[in-house]
C-alpha positions as CSV (number, residue, x, y, z in Angstrom):
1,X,8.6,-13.8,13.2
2,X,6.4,-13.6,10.3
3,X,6.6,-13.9,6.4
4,X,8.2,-10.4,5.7
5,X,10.8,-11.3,8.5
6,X,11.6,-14.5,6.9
7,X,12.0,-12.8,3.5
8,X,14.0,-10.3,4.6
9,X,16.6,-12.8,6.2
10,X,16.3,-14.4,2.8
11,X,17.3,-11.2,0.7
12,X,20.2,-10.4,3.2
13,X,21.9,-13.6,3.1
14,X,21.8,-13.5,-0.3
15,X,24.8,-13.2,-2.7
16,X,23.8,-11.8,-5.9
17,X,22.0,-8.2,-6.5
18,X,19.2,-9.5,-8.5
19,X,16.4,-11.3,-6.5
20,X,13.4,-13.5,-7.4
21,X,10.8,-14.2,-5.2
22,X,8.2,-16.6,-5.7
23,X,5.7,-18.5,-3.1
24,X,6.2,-22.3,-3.0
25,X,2.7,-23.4,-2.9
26,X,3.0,-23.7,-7.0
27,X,0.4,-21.0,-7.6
28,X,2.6,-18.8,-9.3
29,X,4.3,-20.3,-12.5
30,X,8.4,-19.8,-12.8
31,X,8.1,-20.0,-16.3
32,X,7.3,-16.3,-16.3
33,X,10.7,-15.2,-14.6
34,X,12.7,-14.9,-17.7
35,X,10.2,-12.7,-19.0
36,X,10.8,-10.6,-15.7
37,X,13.9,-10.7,-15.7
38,X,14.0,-9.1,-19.6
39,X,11.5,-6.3,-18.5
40,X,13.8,-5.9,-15.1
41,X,16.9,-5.6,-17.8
42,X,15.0,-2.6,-19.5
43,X,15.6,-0.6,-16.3
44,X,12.4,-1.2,-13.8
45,X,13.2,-1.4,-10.2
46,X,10.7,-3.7,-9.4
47,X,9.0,-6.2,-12.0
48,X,5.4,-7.9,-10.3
49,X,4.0,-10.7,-11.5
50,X,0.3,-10.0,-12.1
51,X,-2.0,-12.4,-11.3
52,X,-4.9,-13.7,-13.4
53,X,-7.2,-16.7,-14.0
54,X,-10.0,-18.4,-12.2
55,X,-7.4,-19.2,-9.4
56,X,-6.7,-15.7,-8.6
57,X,-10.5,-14.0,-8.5
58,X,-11.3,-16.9,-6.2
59,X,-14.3,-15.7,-3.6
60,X,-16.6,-12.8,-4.6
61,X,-16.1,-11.4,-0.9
62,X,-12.5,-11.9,-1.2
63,X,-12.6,-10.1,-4.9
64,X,-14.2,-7.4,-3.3
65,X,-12.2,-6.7,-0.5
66,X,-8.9,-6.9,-2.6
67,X,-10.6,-4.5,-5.2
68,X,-10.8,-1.8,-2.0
69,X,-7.2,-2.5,-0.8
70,X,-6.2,-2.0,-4.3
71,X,-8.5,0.6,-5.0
72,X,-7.1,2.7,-1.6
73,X,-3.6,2.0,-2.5
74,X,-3.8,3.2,-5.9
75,X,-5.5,6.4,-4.1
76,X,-2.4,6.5,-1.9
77,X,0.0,6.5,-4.6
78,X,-1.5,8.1,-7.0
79,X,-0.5,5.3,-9.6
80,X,-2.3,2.7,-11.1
81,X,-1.9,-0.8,-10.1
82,X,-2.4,-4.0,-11.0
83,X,-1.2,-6.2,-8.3
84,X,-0.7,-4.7,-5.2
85,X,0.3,-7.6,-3.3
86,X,1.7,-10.7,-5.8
87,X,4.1,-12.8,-4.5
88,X,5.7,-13.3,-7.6
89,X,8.7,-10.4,-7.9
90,X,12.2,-9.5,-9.1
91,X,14.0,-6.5,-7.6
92,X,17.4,-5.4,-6.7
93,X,18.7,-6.2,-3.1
94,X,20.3,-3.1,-2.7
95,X,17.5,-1.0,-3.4
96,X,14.8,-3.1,-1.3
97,X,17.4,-3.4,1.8
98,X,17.1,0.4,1.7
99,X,13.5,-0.1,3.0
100,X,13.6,-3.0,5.1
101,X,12.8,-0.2,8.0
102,X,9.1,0.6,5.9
103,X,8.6,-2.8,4.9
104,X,6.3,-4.9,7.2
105,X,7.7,-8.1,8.5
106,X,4.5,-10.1,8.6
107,X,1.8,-10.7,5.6
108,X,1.8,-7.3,4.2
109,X,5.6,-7.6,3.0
110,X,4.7,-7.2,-0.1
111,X,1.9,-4.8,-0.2
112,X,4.1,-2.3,2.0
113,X,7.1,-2.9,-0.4
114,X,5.2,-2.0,-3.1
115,X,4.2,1.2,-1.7
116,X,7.7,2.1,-1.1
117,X,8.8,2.1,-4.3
118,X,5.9,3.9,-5.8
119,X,5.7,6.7,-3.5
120,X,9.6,7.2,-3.9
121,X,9.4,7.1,-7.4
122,X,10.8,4.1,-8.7
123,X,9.8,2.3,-11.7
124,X,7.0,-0.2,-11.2
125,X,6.5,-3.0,-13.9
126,X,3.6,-5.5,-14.2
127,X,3.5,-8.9,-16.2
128,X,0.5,-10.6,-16.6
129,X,0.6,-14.4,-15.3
130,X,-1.4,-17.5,-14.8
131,X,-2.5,-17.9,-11.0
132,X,-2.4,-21.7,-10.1
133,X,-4.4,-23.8,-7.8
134,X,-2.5,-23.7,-4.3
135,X,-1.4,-27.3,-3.2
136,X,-2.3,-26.9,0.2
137,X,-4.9,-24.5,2.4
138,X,-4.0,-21.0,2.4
139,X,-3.0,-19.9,6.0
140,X,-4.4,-16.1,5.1
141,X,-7.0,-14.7,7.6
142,X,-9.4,-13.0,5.2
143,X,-10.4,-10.3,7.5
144,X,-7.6,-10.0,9.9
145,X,-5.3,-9.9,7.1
146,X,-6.9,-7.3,5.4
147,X,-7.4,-4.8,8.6
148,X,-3.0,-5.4,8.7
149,X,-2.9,-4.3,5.1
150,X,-4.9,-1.4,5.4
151,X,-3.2,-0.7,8.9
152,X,0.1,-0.3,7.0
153,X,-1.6,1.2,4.1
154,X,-2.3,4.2,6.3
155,X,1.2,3.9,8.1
156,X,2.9,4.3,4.5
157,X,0.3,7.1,3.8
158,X,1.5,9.1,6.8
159,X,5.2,8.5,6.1
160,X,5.6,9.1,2.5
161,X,3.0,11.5,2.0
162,X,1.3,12.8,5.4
163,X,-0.5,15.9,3.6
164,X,-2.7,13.7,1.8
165,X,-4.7,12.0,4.5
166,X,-4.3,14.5,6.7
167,X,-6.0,16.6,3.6
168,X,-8.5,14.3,3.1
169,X,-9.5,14.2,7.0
170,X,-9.6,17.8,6.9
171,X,-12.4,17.5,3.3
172,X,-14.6,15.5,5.1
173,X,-14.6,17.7,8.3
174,X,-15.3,20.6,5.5
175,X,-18.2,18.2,4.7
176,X,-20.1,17.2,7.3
177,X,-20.0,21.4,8.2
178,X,-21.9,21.9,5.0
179,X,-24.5,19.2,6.2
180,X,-24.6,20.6,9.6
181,X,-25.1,23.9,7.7
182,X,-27.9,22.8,5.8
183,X,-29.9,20.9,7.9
184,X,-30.0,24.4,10.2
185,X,-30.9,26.1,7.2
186,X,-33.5,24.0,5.6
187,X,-35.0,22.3,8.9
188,X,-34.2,24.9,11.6
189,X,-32.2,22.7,13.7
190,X,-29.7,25.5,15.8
191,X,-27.6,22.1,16.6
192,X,-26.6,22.0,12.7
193,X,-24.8,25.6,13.3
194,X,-22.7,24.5,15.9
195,X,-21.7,21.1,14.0
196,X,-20.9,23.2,10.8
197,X,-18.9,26.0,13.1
198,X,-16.9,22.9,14.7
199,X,-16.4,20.9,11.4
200,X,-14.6,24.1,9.9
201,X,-12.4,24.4,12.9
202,X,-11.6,20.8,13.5
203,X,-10.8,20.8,9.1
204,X,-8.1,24.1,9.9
205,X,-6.3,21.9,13.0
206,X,-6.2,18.7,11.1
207,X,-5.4,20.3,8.1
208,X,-2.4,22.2,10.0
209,X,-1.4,18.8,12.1
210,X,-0.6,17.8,8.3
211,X,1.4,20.6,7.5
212,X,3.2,20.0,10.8
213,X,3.5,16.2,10.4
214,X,5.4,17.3,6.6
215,X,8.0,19.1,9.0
216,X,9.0,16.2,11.5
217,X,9.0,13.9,7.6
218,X,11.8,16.3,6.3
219,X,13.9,16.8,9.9
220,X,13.9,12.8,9.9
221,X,15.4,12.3,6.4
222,X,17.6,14.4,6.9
223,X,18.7,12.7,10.1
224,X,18.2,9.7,8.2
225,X,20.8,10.8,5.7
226,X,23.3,11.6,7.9
């Protein structure tokens, strides 16, 4: 059922609040859990190890493409982040279980639980660790992987905080009017009229499908509440 599904399963069954989760391909080093564990004492709802080293940076295509998830996330949230998707973590179960419904059940576990607890305000800690050489192949699809994360990148977006893509959908309609505009003005193209005209329009309807999509949000947590 996936590695978010087996995790879950893992978290329910259980029997203490606190949980540590770690990968056991031996790239993350458990020597850094006690350290967690102190920051997690301080009051952070979530403690993430932060990867680093020669290990971790790996590819320069595979740096890059984690740089944009990261990068689009941290857009999302309006937070910084270091980690976005380490597999090295200490939460509480009864706080996590709370989003089990948001959290993905396959690679992106992580990344989407992340994501939860920053856009509902909870306090995100990062410790800085040593990534170590994996003992066996990784079973990550580079590509198809990443498509899934940013698929429930923008799934979180629209959930937690609709406005904001449906805002920035709406800007760059706003945009490519003011193109349209000036390539009619500047090289007498009638076309570029009709594109700005239309750009302006289609900016207003997304802009008010946002606005609408903020309404259903609020009627389903408050059904959610119930």
């Amino acid at each position: 059922m996936g590695y978010g599904f087996s995790l879950k399963r893992g978290i329910l069954a259980a029997k203490n609040e606190t949980i540590v989760m770690t990968d056991a391909d031996a790239t993350y080093p458990f020597s850094s859990v006690p350290e967690m564990l102190e920051k997690k004492k301080e009051g952070f709802d979530l403690v993430v190890g932060a990867r680093t080293g020669k290990y971790y940076r790996q590819s320069l295509f595979k740096s890059i493409l984690r740089r944009l998830l990261k990068r689009l996330v941290e857009i999302v949230s309006e937070k910084k982040i270091k980690d976005i998707n380490s597999g090295l973590r200490v939460f509480d179960k009864s706080l996590v279980t709370q989003y089990f419904p948001r959290i993905c059940n396959t690679f992106s576990f992580t990344t989407s639980q992340t994501l939860a607890y920053l856009m509902n305000n909870h306090f995100v800690c990062y410790v800085d660790i040593d990534y170590n050489k994996r003992i066996n192949k990784s079973k990550i699809k580079l590509i198809r992987d990443s498509i899934k994360s940013l698929k429930y990148i923008l799934e979180s977006c629209i959930y937690y905080n609709p406005l904001k893509i449906f805002t920035m959908l709406s800007i760059m309609c706003i945009i490519l009017s003011i193109i349209g505009f000036l390539c009619s003005h500047f090289l007498h193209i009638n076309a570029g009229y009709i594109l700005g005209i239309g750009g302006l329009l289609v900016s207003l309807v997304v802009f008010s499908l946002g606005l609408l999509a903020v309404l259903l949000k609020q009627i389903m947590d408050k059904k959610y509440e119930k």
